[in-house]
C-alpha positions, 0 to 999 in steps of 0.5 A: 315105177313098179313094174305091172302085173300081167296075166296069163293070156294077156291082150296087150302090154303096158305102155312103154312109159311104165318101164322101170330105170332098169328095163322091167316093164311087167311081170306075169303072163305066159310064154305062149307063141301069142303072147311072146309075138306080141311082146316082140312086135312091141320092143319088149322079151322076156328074160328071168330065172326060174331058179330064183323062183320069180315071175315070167319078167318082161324087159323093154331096156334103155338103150338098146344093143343092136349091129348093123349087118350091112357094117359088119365086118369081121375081124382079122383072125376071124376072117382067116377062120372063115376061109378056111375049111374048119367049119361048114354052116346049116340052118334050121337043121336042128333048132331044139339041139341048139337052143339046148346048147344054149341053155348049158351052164356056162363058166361064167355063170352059175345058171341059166334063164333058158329053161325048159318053157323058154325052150319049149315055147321058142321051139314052138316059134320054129315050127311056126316058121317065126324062130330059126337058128344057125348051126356051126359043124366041124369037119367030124360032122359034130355040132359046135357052134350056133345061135338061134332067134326071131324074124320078124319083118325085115328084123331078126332078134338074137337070143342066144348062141354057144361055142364048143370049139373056138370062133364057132359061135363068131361064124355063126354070128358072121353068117347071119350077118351075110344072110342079113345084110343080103336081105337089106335087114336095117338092124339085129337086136342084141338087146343087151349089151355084153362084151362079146357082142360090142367086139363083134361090131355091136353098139347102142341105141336109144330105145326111142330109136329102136321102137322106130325102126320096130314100128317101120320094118316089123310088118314088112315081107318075111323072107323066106328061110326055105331056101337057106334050109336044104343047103349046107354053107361053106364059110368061105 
């Protein structure tokens, strides 16, 4: 079935059912706050490369990637990372420099589908109080790590994290986890499935099962994320 056009503004999404083998349910639309928190609410983001010169394409896939916070565990190696003192912990200090990170060119890839209307539309979703993000320094005070992503209810959406320095990206992840796992969130979404994320404890579910867990805890009361801003975290 071929993916639905959407136009800017829209007022709803297709039904789930239009979605495509690969995930594509629709294409169009815009990034405005409004329409990026409806899609959200309704199991679908958006995911596509400006360079290619394609539509805004938004993404509902079968299955689903996600981590249970309360089962994480880290690893051995990263367990010893967290205890000691190489890394100290923020949040929302300073969202845009780690949404920008996360946009750099990496070595595996030649680009990036986080251009500048990603960037500036989530950026808008932080001072909405609805984006947040998790920043890793080293002992110089330099910024080398972090991720960033959505709340919603008692769920959080990942998007995207980065690494400058080895297991900087994995302590941001630990961290959020912590912070997860304490308010009782059921699951993260991952979204997609990568490597990276299966040896951090994520798996799949069925997208049935995702839009479940959607529906039941995406209205739930949003906790408050003030009380973790004006701290700076030991790993430890």
């Amino acid at each position: 079935m071929p993916p639905i056009f959407l136009p800017p503004n829209p007022s709803q999404f297709p039904d789930i059912k239009h979605v495509d083998d690969d995930g594509l349910l629709a294409y169009g639309g815009d990034l405005s706050p409004k329409t990026l928190l409806m899609a959200y609410k309704n199991g679908i983001f958006p995911w596509y490369n400006e360079e290619d010169r394609v539509p805004i394409l938004w993404w509902s896939p079968e299955p689903r990637c996600v981590i249970n916070p309360q089962l994480f565990e880290a690893s051995r190696s990263l367990k010893k990372t967290l205890k000691s003192a190489r890394f100290t912990v923020t949040v929302d200090q300073c969202f845009l420099r780690v949404i920008c990170a996360c946009s750099a060119p990496r070595t595996y890839a030649d680009s990036t589908w986080i251009n500048q209307s990603i960037i500036n539309s989530y950026n808008e979703l932080h001072k909405q109080g609805v984006a947040h993000s998790i920043e890793v320094w080293n002992v110089d005070k330099e910024l080398v790590g972090g991720l960033y992503g959505l709340n919603l209810g008692q769920l959080f959406f990942g998007e995207s994290m980065f690494s400058t320095e080895t297991d900087a990206s994995k302590v941001a992840f630990a961290f959020l986890m912590k912070v997860c796992a304490s308010w009782n969130f059921p699951i993260v979404d991952c979204q997609l499935p990568n490597d990276h994320l299966m040896s951090l404890g994520a798996y799949t579910i069925p997208r049935t099962e995702f839009l479940s867990l959607l529906a039941r805890y995406r209205d739930q009361t949003t906790p408050d994320w003030q009380i973790l801003k004006s701290v700076v975290h030991s790993t430890a």
